[in-house]
N, C-alpha and C positions, 0 to 999 in steps of 0.2 A: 072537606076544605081544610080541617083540621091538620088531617094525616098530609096533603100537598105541603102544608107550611111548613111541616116538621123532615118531612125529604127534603124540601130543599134546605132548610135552616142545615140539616146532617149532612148533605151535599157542599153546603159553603165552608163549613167546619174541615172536611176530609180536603178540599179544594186548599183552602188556607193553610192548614197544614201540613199537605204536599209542598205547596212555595214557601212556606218558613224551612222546611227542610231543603229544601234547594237553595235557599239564601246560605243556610248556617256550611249546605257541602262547599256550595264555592266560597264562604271564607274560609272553610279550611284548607282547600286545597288552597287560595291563595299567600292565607299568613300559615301555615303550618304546613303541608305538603310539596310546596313551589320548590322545597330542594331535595326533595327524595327521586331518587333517579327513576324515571319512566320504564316497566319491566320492559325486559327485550332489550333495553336501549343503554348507551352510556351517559344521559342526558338527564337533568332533571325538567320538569313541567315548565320552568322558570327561562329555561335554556331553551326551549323548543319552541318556545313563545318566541324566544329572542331571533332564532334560525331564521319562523318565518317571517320575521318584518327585516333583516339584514342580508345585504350581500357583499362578501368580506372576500379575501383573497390573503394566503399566506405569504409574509414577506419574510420569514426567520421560523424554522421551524425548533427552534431551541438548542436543536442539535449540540452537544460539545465541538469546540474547532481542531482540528490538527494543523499543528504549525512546525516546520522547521526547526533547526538548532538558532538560529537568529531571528524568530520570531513571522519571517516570510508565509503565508495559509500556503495547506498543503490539501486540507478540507475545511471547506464553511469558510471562502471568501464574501467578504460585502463588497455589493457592484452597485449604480448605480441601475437604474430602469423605467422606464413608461410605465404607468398605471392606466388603465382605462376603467373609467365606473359609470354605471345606467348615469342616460341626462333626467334633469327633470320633466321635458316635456318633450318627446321625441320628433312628434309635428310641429311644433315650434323651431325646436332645433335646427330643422332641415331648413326652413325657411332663412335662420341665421345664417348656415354656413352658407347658403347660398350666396348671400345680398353680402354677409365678406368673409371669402375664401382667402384671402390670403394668410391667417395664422396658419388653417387646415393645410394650405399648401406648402409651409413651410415646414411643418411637424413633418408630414411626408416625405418631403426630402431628407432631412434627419435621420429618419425610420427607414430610409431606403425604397418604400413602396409607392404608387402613382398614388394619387390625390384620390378618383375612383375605387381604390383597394381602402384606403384607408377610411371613409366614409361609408362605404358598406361594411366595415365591420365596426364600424362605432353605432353607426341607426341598428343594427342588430343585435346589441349588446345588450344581454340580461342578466349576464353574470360580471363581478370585475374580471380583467382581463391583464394581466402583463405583459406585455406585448412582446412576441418570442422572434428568439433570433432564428433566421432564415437556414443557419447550421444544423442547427441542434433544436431540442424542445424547451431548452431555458428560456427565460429572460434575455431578451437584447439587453445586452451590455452601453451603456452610453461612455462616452468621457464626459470628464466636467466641464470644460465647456458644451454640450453639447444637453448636458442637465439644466444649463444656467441656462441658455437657449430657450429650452422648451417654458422651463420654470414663465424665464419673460414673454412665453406668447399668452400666456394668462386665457387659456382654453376652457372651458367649465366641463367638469369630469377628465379630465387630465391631468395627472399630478408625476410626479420624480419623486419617487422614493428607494430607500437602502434596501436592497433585497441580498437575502444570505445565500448566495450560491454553493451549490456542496460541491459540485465540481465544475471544468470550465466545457467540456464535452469533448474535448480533445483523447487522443488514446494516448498512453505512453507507458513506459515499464513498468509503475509503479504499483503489482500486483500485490507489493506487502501492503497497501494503504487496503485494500479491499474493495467492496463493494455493497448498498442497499438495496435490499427487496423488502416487499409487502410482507407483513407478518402480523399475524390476529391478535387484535388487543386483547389482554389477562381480563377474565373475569374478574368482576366488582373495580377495577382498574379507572379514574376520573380521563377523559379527553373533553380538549378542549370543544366548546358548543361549534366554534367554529368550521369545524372540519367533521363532514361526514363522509370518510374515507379511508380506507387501513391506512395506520398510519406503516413509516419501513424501520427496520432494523438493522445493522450489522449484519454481513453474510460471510463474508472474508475476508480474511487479513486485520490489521487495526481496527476496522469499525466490528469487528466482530469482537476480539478477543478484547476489544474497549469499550464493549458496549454497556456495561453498567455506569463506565465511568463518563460515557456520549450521551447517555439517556438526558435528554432535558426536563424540563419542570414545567413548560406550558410555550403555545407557540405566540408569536406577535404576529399582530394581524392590521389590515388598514379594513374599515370597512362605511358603509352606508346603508340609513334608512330609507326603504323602498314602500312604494303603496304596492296594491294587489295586481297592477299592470307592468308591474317591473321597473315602473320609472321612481328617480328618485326623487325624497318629498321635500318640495320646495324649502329654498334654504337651510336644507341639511348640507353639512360640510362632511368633507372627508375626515373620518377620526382613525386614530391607530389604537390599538390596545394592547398590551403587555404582561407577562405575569409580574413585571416588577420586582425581581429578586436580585437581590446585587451577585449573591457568588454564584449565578447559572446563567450560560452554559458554562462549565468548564472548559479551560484551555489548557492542550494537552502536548507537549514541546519534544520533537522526534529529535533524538540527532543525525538525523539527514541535511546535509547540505544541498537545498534546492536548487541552485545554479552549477553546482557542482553535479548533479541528477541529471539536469538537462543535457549541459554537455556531454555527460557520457552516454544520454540517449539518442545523442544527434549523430555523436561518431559511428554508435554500432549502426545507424540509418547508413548513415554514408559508406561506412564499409559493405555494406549489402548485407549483414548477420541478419537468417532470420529465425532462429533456435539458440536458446540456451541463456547466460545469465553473466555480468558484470557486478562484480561486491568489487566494494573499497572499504575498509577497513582501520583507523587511526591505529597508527601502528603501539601507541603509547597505553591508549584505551581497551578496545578491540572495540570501539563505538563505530557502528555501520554509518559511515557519511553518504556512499550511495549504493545502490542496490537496483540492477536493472535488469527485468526480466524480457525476454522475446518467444511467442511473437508479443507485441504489443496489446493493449486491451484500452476498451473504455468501458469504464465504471458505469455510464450511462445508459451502456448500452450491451448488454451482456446476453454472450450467446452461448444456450447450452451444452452446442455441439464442438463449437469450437477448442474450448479450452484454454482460450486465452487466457483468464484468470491464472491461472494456475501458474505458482512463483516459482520459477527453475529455479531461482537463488538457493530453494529451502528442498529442491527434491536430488535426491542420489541419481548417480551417473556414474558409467562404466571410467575412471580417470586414468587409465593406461600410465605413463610411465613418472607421472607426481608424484604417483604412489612407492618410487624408490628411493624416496626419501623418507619414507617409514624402511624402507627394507635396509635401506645405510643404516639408522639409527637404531635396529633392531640388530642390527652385527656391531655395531660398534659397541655398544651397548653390554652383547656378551661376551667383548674381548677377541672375535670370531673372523675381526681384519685389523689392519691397520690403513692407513691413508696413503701410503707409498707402497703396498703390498701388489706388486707385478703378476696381472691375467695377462692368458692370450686369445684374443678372438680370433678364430678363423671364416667368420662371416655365419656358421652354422654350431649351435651347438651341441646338434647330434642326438642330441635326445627330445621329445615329446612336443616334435616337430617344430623347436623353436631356432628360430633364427635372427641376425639383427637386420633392420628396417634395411630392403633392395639386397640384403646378403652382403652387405657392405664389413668386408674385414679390418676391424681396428691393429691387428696385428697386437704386437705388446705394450702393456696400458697399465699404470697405475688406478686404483681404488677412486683415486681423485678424478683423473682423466677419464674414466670410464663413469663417473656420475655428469663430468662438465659433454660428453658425445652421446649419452643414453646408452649403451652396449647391454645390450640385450643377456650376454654370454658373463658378463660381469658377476652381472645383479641373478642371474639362474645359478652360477658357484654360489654366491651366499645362499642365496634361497636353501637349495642341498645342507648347507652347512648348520642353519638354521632349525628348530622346532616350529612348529604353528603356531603353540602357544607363545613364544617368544615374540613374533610376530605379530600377533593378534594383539598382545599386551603392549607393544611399543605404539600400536595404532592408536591402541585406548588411550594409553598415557599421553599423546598429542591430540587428542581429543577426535579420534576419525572411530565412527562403529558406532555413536553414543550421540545423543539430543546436545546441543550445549550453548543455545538461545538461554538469553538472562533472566530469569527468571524470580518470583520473591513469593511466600506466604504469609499468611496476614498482614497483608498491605492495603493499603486505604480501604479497609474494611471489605475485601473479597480474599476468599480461603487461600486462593493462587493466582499473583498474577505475572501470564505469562505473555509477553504479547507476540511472538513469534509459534507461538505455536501450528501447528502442521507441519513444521521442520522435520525432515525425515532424518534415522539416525544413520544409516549408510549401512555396510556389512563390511565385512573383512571375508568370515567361511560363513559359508549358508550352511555347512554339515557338520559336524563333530569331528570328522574324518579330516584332521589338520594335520595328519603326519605323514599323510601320502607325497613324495615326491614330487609326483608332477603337479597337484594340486600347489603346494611352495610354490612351486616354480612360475606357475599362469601367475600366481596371485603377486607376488614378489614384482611384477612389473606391470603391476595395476589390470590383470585381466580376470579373466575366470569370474567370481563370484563377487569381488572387490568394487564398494560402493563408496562415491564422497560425494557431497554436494557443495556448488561452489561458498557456502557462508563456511563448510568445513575447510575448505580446502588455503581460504584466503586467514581461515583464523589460523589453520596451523605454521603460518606465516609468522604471525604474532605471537604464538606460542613461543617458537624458535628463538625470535628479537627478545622475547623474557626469559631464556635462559630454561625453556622447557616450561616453564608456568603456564596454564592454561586459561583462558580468559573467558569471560561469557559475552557474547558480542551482544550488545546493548541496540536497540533502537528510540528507548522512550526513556527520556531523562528526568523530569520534570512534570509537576500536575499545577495550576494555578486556577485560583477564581475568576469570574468575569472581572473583578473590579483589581485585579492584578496582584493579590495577594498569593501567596505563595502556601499549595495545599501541602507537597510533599516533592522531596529530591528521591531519585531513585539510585542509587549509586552504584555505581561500578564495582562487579564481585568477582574473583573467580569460578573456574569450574571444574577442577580438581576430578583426578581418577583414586578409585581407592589401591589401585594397584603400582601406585607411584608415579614419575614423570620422570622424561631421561634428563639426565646430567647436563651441565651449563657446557660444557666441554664435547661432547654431543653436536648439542645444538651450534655453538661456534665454530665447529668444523664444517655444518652444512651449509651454514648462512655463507662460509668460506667459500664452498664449490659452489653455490650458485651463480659468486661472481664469475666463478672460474666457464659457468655455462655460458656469460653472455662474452666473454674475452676469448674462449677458446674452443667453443662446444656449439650447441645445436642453438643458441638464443645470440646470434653472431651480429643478426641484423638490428639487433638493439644497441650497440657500441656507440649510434650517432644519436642519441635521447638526449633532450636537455640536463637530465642530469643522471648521474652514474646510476646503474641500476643491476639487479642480481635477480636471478630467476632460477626455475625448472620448468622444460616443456616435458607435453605430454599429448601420444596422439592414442588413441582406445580403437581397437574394432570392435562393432555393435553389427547387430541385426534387427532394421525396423522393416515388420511387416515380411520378412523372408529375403530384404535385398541388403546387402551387404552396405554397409557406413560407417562412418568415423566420427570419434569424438576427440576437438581439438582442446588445447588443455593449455594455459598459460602461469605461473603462477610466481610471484616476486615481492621485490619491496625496493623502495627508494624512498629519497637517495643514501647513497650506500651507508657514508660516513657516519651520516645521522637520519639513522630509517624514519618516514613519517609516516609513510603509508604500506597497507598490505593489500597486493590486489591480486584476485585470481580471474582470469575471462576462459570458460566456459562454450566454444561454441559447438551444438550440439547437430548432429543428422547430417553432412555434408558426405558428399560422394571422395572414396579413395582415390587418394592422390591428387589432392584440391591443396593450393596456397596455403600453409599455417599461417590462417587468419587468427588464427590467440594469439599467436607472437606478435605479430602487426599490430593487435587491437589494445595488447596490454603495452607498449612501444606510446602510443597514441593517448590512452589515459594515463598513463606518465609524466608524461610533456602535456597533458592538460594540468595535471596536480599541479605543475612546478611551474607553470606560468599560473595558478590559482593563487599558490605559494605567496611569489614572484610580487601579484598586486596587492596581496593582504599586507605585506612587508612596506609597501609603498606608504599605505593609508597610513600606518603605524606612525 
């Protein structure tokens, strides 16, 4: 009887202090533990608690915004939207909307959908819900009246809130903005408890090459306390939650003119373009105002075979006869013509199968008249008269062959930043073999091996207008906090060849014949533009795919007297002997600039 008492007495002992060690684990997991993050997970024990009793939906995922040169969103607009959150008692519920429909049927009409659509998917509701637009996978977009609407049918689990929209689902040119995709959070890295989901990063374009300075600091959320059946617990209200930081997200200030964008993405629609790239240019700056790439893309929705993505602006192209305006500068340059110096074409030049465009004979031409008609037999005399090297180095010196996006180091605490980057840098020779004749000669009137891209093509515009000074075409000016404070200016730099830059004297003899192009040459049908304007065309033959194409080439500035703009258009893959759609299209954004001009001068 003895030894019974004393088992159990040992029994109640070991019992007791199994549960005092059970009490002492869970206070420590509760007061000491509760923020050590759960292995495996991004989360700590305190947060996982919080998962399972909430159901939250992101309305701002911190993202940085991009905005326009006048503060217009370019990425991370606030819209307005429906929220839908679990009701508190679902069988209850039902009975309500029954006995009166009438809010429910009005929310419905609002929302677009029948009264039965929109009831089956609120009784089903276990997660919140944004209620998406019928386009796209966003948020329905409301107006404000139609916010203040919903707000006054005073619906229980219905609320109008600001949600951060990163883009609106539309496609449009703008492959330099980029795109996000899923990307695996950094080890020992905090996320918010909210969201168990890869969060996206930057893939291309601005959100990529901006992605340290995009990265946000926590997202804001609307959320609600549920029980174990998914409904929510009686008079719990809707809460939001925040990281509360005044300077995040950053806001990040392009100088893109976004209404200026648009238009010149509606004209290349309307022209039927559907290949190739529009830059504009401030002719003062070399600041990109717009920048339009084809085919189109949406960021939304990106496809990997397509290639939409992909910014013609920034990739090299065969530029056929722009390109002789390096070949003038590279002769005038070694004293190797002059500008009255008397060719004769006789439609063929006889050697290395080159001839001018239909065999067309200019007969006898000065230097000048044979840059304002393109002749073919002109520009192959210099080329002969020329070195490679001579050539190669007048290209460099107007910045064609070389990167020359804006670029800085150690700036807002990243080693380099560049935000154009993937900019390709073109070619002049692909071989060493610069002294061969007929190699000059192809290359001399932009063929053979001879690469620009249209940001080259429109800055060497701008180069010209400064007297041969080279400029670094800028997209991002500006860095500021959320609360509007000002992080950093990015200033306007050049970008300089170490091999020098041609003569002022040079340069004002071309910008000369380019009027002469549109007065007396191949850019004829631009004489009726709102306002004076100066160019060189340019047409390439290319080979896609084994069948023979053309690249049309446009490239100028206006207005004459006082240049504001530099624009090159680009249109790329068209079958031989097709309308010079770059002349038409660069005519078109001209007479948009100059009525842009036109209304800014008004407000004024």
């Amino acid at each position: 009887m003895k030894f019974s008492r004393t088992r159990i007495r040992g029994a109640l002992f070991i019992l007791s202090a199994a549960v005092a060690l059970l009490i002492l684990r869970l206070a420590w997991v509760q007061l000491v533990l509760k923020d050590e993050p759960v292995p495996g997970a991004n989360y700590s024990l305190a947060q996982m608690a919080q998962i399972q009793s909430e159901r939250e939906t992101v309305l701002d995922t911190g993202r940085g915004r991009l905005y326009d040169r006048s503060g217009q969103p370019l990425a991370g607009e606030t819209v307005w939207t429906a929220a839908f959150f679990p009701q508190e008692d679902k069988g209850r519920s039902a009975q309500v909307a029954t006995a009166d429909s009438g809010p429910l049927r009005r929310l419905a009409a609002i929302l677009g959908v029948s009264y039965e659509q929109l009831l089956g998917s609120r009784m089903d509701l276990k997660q919140p819900l944004l209620w998406p637009s019928p386009a796209s996978k966003e948020p329905l977009e409301l107006t404000l009246q139609q916010a203040e609407e919903i707000r006054q049918l005073g619906i229980d689990g219905v609320s109008v809130l600001p949600y951060a929209r990163r883009y609106n689902g539309s496609s449009s040119g703008r492959q330099w903005l980029g795109y996000l995709s899923e990307a695996a959070a950094k080890p020992g890295t905090t996320a918010e408890p909210s969201k168990l989901r890869v969060p996206l990063s930057g893939t291309d374009g601005l959100e990529k090459t901006l992605e340290p300075l995009l990265r946000g600091v926590g997202h804001t959320e609307a959320y609600a306390q549920v029980d174990a059946r998914g409904n929510r617990l009686p008079g719990n209200k809707l809460q939001v939650r925040s990281p509360g930081n005044p300077y995040y997200p950053l806001a990040l200030f392009t100088t893109i003119d976004k209404q200026l964008q648009e238009g010149i993405e509606q004209l290349a629609l309307e022209a039927g373009m559907k290949e190739g790239a529009i830059v504009v240019l401030d002719a003062g700056t070399g600041d990109v105002e717009a920048m339009v790439s084809l085919p189109f893309y949406n960021p939304g929705q990106i496809s990997p075979e397509g290639g939409q993505w992909n910014n013609r602006a920034l990739q090299q192209a065969v530029p056929g006869s722009i390109f002789k305006i390096v070949t003038a500068a590279a002769a005038l340059e070694a004293g190797l013509t002059t500008a009255d110096e008397v060719f004769h074409c006789a439609g063929e030049y006889g050697k290395y199968g080159l001839s001018c465009p239909q065999h067309k004979k200019h007969g006898s031409l000065t230097l000048a008249q044979g840059f304002a008609v393109s002749c073919n037999t002109v520009f192959a005399t210099l080329a002969e008269r020329l070195q490679g090297a001579q050539l190669e180095s007048a290209a460099l010196a107007l910045g064609l062959g070389r990167e020359i996006g804006w670029q800085s180091r150690d700036t807002l605490g990243l080693p380099l930043l560049r935000p154009l980057a993937g900019e390709q840098h073109g070619t002049i020779f692909a071989s060493l073999e610069t002294d061969d004749s007929g190699a000059r000669v192809q290359s001399a009137i932009g063929q053979r091996d001879v690469r620009m891209t249209p940001l080259q093509a429109a800055n060497l515009i701008v180069t010209l207008l400064h007297g041969g000074e080279v400029r670094a075409p800028r997209i991002l000016q500006r860095v500021s906090f959320a609360n509007g404070q000002k992080l950093a200016d990015l200033p306007v730099h050049l970008a300089p060849h170490q091999g020098g830059s041609v003569s002022p004297s040079t340069a004002k003899q071309l910008l000369a014949w380019m009027r002469l192009v549109v007065t007396e040459g191949t850019g004829r049908q631009l004489r009726g533009t709102h306002w004076t304007v100066a160019g060189k065309s340019g047409t390439a033959q290319t080979l896609v795919k084994g069948a023979k194409r053309n690249n049309q080439w446009f490239i100028g500035y206006g207005p004459v007297n006082q240049p504001r703009y530099a624009v090159s258009v680009a249109v790329e893959n068209v079958a031989p002997g097709s309308p010079h759609l770059a002349t038409r299209l660069f005519g078109q954004v001209q007479d948009l600039l100059s009525r842009s001009a036109a209304e800014a001068q008004q407000k004024l």
